[in-house]
N, C-alpha and C positions, 0 to 999 in steps of 0.2 A: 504494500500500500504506500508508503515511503517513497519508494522508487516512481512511482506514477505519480505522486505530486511532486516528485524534483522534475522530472521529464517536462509537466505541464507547469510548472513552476519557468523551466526554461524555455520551454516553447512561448509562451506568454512574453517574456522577456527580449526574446530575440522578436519575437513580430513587434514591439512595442520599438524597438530600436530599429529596426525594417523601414517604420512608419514614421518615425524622426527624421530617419538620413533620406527618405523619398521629400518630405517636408522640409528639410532643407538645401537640397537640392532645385525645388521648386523657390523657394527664397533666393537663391542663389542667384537662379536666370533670370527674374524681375530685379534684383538687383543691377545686376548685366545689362540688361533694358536701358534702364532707366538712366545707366552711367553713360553706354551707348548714344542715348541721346542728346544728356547734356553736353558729353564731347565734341557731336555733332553741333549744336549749337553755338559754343564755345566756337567754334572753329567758322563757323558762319558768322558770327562777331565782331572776331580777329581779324577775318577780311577786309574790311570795309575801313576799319582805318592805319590797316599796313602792319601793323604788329601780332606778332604769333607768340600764344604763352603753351607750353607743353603742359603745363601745371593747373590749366584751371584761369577763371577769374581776378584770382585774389590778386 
């Protein structure tokens, strides 16, 4: 009986970390998005009055 709640004990445990690293993975690429984009705007910015920053805004 032990043995069948450590099994499901771990099975439990590893879908439960399954379903974090998929969710953060999904975090990950809207992350990416959204840096994607500001880059891209940055850089459409940058143009217009002749100076390029690699870094961003600031």
């Amino acid at each position: 009986m032990g043995i069948i709640l450590l099994v499901l004990l771990l099975a439990l445990i590893l879908a439960g970390i399954g379903a974090v690293v998929h969710l953060l993975w999904w975090i990950a690429i809207v992350v990416f998005v959204f840096w994607l984009v500001g880059w891209a705007v940055a850089r459409g910015e940058a143009a217009g009055s002749g100076r390029r920053r690699w870094y961003g805004r600031y």
